[in-house]
MDAnalysis code that builds the backbone (N, CA, C; Angstrom):
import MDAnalysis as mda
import numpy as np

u = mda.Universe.empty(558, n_residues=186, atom_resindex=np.repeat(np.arange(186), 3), trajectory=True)
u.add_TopologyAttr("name", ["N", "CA", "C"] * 186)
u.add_TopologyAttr("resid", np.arange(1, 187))
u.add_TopologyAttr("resname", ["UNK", "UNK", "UNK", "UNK", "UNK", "UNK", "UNK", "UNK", "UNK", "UNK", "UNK", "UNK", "UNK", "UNK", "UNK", "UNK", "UNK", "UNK", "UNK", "UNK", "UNK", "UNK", "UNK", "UNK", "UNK", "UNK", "UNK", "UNK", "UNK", "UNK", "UNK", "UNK", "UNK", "UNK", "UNK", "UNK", "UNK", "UNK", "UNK", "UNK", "UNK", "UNK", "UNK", "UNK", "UNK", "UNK", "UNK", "UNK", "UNK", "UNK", "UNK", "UNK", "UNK", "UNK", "UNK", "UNK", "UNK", "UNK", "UNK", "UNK", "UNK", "UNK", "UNK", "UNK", "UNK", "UNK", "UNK", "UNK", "UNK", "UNK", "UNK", "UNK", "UNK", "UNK", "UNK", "UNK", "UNK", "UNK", "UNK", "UNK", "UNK", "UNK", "UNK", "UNK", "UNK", "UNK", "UNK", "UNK", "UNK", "UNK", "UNK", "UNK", "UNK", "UNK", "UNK", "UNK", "UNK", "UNK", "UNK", "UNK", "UNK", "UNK", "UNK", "UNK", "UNK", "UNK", "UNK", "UNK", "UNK", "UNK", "UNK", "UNK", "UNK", "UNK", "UNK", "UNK", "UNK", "UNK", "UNK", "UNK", "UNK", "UNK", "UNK", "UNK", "UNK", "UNK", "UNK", "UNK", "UNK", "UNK", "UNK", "UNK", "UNK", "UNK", "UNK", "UNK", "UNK", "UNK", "UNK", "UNK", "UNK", "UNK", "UNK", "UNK", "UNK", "UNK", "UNK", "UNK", "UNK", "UNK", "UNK", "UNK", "UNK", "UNK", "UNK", "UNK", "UNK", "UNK", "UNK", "UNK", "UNK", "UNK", "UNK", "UNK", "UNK", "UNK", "UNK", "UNK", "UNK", "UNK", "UNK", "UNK", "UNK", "UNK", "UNK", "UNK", "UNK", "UNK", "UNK", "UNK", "UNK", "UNK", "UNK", "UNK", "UNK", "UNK"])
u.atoms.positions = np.array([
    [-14.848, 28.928, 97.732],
    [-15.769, 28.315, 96.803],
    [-15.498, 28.877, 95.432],
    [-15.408, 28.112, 93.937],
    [-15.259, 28.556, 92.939],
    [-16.477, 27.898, 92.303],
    [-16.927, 28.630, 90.808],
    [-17.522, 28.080, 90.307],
    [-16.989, 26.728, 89.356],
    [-17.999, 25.805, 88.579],
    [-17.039, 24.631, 87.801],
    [-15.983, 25.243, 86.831],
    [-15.242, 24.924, 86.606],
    [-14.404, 24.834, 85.385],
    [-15.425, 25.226, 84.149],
    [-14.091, 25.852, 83.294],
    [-14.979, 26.210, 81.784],
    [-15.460, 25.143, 81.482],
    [-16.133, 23.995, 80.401],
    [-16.361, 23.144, 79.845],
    [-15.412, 23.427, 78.809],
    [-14.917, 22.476, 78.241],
    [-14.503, 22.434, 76.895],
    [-15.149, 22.347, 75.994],
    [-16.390, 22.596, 75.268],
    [-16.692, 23.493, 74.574],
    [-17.223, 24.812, 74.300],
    [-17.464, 25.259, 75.781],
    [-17.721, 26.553, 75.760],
    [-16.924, 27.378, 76.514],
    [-16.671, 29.014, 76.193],
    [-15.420, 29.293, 76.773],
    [-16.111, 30.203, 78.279],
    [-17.225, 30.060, 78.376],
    [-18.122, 31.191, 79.210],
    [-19.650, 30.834, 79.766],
    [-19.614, 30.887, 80.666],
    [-21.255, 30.092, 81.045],
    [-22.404, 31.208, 81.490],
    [-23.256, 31.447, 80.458],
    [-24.099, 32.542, 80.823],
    [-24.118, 32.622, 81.729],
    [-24.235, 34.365, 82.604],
    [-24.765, 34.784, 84.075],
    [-24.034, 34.302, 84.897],
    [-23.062, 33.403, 84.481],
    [-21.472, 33.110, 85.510],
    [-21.236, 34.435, 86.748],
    [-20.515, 35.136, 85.695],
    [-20.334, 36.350, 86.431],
    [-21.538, 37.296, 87.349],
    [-22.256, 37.316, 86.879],
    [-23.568, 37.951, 87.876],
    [-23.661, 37.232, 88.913],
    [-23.780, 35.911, 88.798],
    [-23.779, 34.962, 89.676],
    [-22.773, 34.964, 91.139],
    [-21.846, 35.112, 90.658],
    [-20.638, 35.090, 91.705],
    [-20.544, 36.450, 92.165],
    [-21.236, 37.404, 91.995],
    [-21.011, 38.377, 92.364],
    [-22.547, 38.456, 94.063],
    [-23.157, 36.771, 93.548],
    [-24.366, 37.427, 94.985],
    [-23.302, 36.715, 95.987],
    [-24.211, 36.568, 97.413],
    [-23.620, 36.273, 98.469],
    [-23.661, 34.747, 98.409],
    [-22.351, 34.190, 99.098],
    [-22.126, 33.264, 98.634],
    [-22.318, 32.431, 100.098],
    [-23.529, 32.005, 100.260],
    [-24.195, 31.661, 101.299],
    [-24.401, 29.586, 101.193],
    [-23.429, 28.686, 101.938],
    [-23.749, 26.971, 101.255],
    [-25.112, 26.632, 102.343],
    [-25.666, 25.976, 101.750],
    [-26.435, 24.807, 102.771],
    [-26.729, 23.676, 103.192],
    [-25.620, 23.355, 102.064],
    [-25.178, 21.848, 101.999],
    [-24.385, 20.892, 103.153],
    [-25.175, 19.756, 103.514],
    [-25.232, 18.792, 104.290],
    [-25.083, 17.753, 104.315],
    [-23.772, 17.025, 104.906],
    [-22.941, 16.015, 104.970],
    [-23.477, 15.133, 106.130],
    [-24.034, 13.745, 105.286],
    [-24.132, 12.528, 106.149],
    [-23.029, 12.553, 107.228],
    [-23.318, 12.048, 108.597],
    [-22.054, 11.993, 109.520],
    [-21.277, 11.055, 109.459],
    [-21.297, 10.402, 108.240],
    [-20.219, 9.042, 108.457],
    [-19.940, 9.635, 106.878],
    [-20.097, 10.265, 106.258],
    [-18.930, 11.047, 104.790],
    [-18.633, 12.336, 105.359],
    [-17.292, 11.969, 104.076],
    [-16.159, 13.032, 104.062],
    [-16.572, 14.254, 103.024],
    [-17.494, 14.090, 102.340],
    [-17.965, 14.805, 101.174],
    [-18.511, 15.708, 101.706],
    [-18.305, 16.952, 101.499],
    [-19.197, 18.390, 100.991],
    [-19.021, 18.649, 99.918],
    [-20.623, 19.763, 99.886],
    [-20.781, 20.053, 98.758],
    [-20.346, 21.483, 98.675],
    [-19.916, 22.232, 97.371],
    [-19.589, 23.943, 97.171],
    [-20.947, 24.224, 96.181],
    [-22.166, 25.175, 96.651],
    [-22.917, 25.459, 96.681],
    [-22.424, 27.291, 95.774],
    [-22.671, 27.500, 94.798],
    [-22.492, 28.730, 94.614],
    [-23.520, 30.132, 95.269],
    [-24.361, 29.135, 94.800],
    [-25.562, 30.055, 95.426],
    [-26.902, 29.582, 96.499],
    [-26.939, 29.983, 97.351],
    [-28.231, 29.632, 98.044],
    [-29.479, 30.098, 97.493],
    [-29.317, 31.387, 97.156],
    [-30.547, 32.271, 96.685],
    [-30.176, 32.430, 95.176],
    [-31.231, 31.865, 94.344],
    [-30.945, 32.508, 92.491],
    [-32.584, 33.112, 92.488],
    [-31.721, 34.396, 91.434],
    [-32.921, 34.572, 90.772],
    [-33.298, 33.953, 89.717],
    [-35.096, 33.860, 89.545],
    [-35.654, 33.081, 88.267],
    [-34.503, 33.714, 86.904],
    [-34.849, 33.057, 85.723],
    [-33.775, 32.659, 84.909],
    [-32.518, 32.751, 84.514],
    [-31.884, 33.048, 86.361],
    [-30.444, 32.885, 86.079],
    [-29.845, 31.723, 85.940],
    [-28.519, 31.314, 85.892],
    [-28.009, 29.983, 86.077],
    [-27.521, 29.819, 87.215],
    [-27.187, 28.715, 86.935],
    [-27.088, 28.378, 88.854],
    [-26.033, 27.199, 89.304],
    [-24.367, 27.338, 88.934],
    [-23.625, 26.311, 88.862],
    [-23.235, 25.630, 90.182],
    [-23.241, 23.980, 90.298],
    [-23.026, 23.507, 91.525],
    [-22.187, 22.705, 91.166],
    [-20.984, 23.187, 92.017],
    [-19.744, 22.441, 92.026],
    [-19.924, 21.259, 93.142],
    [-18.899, 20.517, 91.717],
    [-18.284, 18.771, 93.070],
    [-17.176, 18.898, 93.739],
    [-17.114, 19.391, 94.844],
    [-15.223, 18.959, 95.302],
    [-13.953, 18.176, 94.617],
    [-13.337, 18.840, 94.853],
    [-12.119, 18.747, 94.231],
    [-11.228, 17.451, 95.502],
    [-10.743, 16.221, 94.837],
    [-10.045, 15.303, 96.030],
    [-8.989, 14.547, 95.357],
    [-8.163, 14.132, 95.936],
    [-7.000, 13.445, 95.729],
    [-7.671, 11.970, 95.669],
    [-8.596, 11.643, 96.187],
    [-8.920, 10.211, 95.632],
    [-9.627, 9.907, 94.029],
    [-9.511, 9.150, 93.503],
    [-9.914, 8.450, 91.993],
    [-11.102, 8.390, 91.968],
    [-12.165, 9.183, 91.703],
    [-13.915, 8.556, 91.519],
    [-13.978, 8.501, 90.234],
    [-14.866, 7.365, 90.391],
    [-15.266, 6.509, 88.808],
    [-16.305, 6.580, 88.002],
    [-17.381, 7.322, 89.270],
    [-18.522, 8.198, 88.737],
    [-19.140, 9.319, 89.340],
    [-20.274, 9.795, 89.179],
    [-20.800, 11.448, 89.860],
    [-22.287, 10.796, 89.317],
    [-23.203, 10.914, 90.551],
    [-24.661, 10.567, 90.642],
    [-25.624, 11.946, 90.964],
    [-26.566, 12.346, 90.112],
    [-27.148, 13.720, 90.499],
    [-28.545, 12.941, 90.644],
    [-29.171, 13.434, 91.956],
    [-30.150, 13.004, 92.033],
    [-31.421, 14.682, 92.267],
    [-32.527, 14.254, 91.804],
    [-33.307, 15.350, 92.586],
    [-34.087, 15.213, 93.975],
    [-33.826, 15.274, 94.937],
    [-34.350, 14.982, 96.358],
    [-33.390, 14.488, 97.438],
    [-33.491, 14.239, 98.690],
    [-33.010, 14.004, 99.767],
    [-32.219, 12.891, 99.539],
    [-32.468, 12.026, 98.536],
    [-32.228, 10.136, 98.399],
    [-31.757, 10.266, 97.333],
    [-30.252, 9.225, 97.190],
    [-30.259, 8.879, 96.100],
    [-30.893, 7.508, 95.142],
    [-31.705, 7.885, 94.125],
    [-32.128, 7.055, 93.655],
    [-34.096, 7.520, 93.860],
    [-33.711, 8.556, 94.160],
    [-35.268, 8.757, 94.077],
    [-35.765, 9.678, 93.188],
    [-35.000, 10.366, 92.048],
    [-35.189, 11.099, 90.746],
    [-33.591, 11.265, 90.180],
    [-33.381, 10.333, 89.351],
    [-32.157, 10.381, 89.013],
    [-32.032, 11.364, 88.310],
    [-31.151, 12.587, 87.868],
    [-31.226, 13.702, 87.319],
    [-29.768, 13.054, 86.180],
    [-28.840, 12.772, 86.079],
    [-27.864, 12.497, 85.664],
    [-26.619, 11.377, 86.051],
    [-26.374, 10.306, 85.812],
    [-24.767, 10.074, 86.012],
    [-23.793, 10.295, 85.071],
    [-22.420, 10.036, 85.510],
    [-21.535, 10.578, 84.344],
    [-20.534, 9.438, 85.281],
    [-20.272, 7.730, 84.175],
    [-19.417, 6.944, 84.438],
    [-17.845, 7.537, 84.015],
    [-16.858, 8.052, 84.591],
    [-15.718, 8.455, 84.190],
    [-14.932, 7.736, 83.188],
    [-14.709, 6.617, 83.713],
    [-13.942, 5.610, 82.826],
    [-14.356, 5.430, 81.020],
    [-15.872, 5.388, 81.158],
    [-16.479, 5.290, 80.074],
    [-16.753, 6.611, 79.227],
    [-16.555, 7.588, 80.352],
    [-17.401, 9.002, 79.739],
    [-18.473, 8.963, 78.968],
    [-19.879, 7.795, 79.910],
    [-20.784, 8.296, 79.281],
    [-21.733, 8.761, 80.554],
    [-22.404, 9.783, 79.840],
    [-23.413, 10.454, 80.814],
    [-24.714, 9.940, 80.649],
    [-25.473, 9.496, 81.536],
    [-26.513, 8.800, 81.028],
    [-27.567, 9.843, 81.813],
    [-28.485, 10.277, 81.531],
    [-29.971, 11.249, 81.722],
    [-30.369, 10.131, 82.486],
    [-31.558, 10.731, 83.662],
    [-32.531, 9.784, 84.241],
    [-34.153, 10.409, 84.350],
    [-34.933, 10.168, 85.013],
    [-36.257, 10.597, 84.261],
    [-35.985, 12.446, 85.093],
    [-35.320, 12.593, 85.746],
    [-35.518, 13.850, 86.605],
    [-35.010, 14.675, 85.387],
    [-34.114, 14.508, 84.676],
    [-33.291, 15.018, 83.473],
    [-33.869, 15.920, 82.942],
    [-33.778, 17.028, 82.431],
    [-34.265, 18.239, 81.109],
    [-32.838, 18.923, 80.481],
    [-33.060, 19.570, 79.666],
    [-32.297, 20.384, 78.623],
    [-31.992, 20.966, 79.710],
    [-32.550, 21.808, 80.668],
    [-31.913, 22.880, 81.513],
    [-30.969, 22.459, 82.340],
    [-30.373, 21.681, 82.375],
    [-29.401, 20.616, 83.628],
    [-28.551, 20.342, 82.579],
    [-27.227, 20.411, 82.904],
    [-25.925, 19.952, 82.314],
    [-24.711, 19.063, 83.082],
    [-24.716, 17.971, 83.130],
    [-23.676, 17.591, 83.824],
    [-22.677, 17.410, 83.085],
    [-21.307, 17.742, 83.987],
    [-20.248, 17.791, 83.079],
    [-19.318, 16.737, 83.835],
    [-17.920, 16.669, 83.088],
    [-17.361, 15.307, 83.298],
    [-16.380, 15.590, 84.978],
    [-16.450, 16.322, 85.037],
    [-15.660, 16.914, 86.318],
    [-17.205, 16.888, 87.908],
    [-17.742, 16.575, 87.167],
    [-19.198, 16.254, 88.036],
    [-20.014, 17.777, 88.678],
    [-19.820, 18.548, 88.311],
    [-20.437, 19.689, 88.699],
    [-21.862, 20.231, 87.561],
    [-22.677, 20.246, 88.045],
    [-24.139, 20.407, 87.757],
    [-24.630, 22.018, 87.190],
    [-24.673, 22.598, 86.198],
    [-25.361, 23.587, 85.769],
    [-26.963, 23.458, 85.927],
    [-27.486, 24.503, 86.048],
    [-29.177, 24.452, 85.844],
    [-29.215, 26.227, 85.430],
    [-29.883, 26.179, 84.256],
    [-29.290, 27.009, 83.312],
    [-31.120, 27.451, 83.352],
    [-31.427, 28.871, 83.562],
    [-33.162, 29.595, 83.433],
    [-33.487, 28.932, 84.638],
    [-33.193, 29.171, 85.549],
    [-33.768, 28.359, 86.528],
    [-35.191, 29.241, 86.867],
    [-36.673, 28.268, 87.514],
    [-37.871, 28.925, 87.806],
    [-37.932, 28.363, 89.133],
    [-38.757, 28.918, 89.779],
    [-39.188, 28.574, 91.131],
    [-39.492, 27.061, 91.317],
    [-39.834, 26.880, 90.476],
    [-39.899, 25.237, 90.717],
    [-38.901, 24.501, 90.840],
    [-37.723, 25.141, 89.940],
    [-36.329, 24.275, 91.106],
    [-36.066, 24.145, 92.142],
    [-36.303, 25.031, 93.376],
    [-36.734, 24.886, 94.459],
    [-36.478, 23.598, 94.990],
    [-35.648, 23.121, 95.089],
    [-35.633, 21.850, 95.730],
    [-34.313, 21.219, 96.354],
    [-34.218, 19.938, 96.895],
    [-33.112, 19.704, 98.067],
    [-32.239, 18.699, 96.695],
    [-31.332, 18.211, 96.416],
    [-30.593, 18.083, 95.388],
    [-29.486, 16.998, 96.054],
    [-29.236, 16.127, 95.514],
    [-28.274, 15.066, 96.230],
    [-26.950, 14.702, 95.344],
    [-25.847, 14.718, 95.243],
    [-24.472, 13.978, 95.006],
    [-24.301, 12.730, 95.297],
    [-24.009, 11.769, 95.051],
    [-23.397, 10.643, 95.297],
    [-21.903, 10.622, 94.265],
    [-20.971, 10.149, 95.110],
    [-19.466, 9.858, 94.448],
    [-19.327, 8.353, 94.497],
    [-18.799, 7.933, 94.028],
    [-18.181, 6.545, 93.847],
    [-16.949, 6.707, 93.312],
    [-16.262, 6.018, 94.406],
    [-14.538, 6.150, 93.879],
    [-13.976, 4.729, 93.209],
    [-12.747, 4.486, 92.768],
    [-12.356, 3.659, 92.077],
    [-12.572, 2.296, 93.380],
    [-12.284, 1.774, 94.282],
    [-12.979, 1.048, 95.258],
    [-14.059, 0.703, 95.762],
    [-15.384, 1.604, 94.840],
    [-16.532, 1.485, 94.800],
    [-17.199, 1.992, 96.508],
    [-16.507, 2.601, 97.111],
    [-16.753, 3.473, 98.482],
    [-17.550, 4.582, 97.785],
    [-18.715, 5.073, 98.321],
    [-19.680, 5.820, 97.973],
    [-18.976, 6.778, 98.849],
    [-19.450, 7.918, 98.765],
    [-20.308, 9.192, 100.081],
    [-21.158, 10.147, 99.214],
    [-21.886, 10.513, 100.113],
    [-23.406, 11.604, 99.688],
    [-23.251, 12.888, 99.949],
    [-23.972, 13.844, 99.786],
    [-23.961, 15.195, 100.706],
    [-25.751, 15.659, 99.533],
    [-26.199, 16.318, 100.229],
    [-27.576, 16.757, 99.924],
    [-27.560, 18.473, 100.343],
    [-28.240, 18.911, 99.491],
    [-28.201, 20.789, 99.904],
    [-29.728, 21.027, 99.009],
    [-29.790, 22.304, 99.059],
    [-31.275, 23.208, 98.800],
    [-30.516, 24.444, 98.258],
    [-31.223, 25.095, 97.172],
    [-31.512, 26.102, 96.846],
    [-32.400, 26.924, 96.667],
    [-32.902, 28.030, 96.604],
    [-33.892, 28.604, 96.431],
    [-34.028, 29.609, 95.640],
    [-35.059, 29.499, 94.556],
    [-35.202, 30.585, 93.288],
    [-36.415, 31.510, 93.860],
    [-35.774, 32.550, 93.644],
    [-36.607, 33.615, 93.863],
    [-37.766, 34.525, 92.510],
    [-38.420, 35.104, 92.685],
    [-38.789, 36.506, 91.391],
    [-38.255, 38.002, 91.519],
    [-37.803, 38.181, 90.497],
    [-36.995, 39.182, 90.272],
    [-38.390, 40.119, 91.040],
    [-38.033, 41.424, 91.738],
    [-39.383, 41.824, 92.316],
    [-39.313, 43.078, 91.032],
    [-40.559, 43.795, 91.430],
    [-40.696, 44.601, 90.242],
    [-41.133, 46.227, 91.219],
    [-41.117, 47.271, 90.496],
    [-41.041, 48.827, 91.737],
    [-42.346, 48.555, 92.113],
    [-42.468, 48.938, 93.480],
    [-43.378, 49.044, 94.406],
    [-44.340, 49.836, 93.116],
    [-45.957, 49.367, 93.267],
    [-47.462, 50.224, 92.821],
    [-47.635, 51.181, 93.682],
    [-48.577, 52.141, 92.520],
    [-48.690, 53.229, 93.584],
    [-49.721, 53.461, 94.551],
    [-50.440, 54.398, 95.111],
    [-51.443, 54.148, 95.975],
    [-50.996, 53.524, 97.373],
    [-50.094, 53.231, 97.383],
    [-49.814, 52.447, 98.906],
    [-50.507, 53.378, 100.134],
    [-50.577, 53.029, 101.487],
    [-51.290, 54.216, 102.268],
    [-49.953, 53.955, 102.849],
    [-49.382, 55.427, 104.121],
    [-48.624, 55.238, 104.769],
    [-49.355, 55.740, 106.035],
    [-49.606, 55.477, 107.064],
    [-50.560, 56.124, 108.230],
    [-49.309, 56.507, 109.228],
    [-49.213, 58.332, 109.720],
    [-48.410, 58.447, 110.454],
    [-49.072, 59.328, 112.064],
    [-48.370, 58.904, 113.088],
    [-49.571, 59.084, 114.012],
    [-48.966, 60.190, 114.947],
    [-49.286, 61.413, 115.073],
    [-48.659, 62.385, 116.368],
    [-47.728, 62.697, 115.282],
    [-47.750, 63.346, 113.997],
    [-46.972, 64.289, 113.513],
    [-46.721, 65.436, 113.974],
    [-45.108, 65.303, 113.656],
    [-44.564, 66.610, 114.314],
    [-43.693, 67.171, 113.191],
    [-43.178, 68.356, 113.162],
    [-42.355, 68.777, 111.930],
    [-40.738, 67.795, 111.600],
    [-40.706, 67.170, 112.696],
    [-39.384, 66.474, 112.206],
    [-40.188, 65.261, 111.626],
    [-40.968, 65.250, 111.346],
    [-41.510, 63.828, 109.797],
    [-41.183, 64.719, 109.067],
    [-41.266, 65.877, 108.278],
    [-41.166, 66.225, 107.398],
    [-39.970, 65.497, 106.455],
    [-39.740, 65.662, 105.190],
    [-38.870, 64.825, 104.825],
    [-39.327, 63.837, 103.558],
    [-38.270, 62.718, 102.573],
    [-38.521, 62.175, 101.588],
    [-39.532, 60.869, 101.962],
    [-40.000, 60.334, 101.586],
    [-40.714, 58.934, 102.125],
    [-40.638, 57.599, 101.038],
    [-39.991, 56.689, 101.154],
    [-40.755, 55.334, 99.902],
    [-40.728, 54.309, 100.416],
    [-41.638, 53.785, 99.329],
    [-42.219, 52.473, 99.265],
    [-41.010, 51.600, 98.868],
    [-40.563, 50.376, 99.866],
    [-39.770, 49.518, 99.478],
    [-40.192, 48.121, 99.357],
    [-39.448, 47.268, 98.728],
    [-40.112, 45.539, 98.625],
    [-38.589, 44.979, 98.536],
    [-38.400, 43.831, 98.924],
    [-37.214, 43.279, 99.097],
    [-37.254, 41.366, 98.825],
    [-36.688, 40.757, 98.269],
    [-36.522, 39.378, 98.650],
    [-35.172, 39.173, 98.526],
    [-34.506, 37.709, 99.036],
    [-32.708, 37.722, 99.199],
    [-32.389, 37.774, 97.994],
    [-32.857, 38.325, 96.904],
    [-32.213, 38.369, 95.400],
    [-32.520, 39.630, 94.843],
    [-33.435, 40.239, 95.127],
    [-33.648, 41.433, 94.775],
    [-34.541, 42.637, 95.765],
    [-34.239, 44.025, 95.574],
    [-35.048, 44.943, 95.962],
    [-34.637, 46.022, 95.499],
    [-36.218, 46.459, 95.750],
    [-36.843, 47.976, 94.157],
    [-37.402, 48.604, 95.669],
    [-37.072, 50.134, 94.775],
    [-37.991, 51.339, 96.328],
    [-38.899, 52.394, 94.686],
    [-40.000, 52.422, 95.460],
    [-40.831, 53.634, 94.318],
    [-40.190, 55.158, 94.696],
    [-40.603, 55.848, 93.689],
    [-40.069, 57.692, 93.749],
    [-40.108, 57.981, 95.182],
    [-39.471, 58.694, 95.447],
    [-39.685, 59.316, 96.826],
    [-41.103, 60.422, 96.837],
    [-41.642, 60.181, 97.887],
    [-42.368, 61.501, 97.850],
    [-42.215, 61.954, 99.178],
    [-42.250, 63.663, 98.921],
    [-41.864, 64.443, 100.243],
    [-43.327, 64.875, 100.926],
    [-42.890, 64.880, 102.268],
    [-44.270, 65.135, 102.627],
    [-43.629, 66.629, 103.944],
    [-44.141, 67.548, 103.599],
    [-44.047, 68.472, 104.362],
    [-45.042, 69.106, 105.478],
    [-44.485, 68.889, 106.595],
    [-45.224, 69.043, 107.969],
    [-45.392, 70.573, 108.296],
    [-46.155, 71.381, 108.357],
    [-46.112, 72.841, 108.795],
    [-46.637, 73.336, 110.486],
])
């Protein structure tokens, strides 16, 4: 899996690199009568990272790239981009934070939890033969260090508890542990 291509006008796509560095986990799901998958960079983003979704790369001619938001295409059009014409036309799903580019791969640039959602492709090749593929991502919150006060209840202490102790919190994008504190058994 790679991320899209530079764009030609920019030489670097914020949080690119952070990005490719999480686990590179797809969830993307191919109708059983297409040939299309999707390359998913990320399953899990954190809130306002970016979040690039590549189109496959094919030896056949497509004439356009359809971004939809939901399971269906045609049920929140987010973007097309007619090749021939190179024009990209917005649909009501559309915002500033979404970039489609001419190679058909989808930026979503600050992403919030509310992106959260299942995301659809449609291709159309020069023969006007469609195929689909649909996937999900999920934005997480950056977590923040465990508060203090937590209780820890330990039951039938014996001197081997003795030792460091913390508070941890975790989600698939991030995890924070508070100071250690030692607790010594006599």
């Amino acid at each position: 899996m790679r991320p899209p291509p530079d764009p030609p006008h920019r030489k670097h796509i914020p949080g690119q690199s952070l990005l490719l560095t999480a686990s590179l986990v797809t969830s993307w799901n191919s109708p059983s009568t297409a040939q299309l998958s999707m390359e998913s960079v990320l399953f899990n983003a954190a809130e306002g990272k970016d979040v690039p979704q590549s189109c496959p790369q094919s030896a056949r001619e497509y004439s356009s790239y359809v971004w939809n938001k939901g399971k269906r295409v045609g049920a929140n059009l987010i973007a097309a981009y007619i090749i021939y014409t190179q024009v990209n036309t917005p649909g009501p799903a559309y915002s500033s934070q979404k970039t489609l580019f001419p190679n058909g791969s989808l930026l979503f640039q600050n992403v919030t939890r509310g992106d959260t959602e299942h995301y659809t492709l449609q291709i159309v090749d020069a023969k006007l033969s469609t195929d689909q593929a649909s996937g999900q991502f999920h934005i997480h919150h950056k977590l923040d260090q465990p508060l203090d006060n937590r209780t820890l209840t330990l039951l039938s202490v014996t001197r081997n508890d003795t030792g460091p102790y913390e508070c941890g919190t975790q989600n698939p994008v991030s995890a924070r542990h508070s100071e250690p504190f030692i607790r010594n058994v006599l």
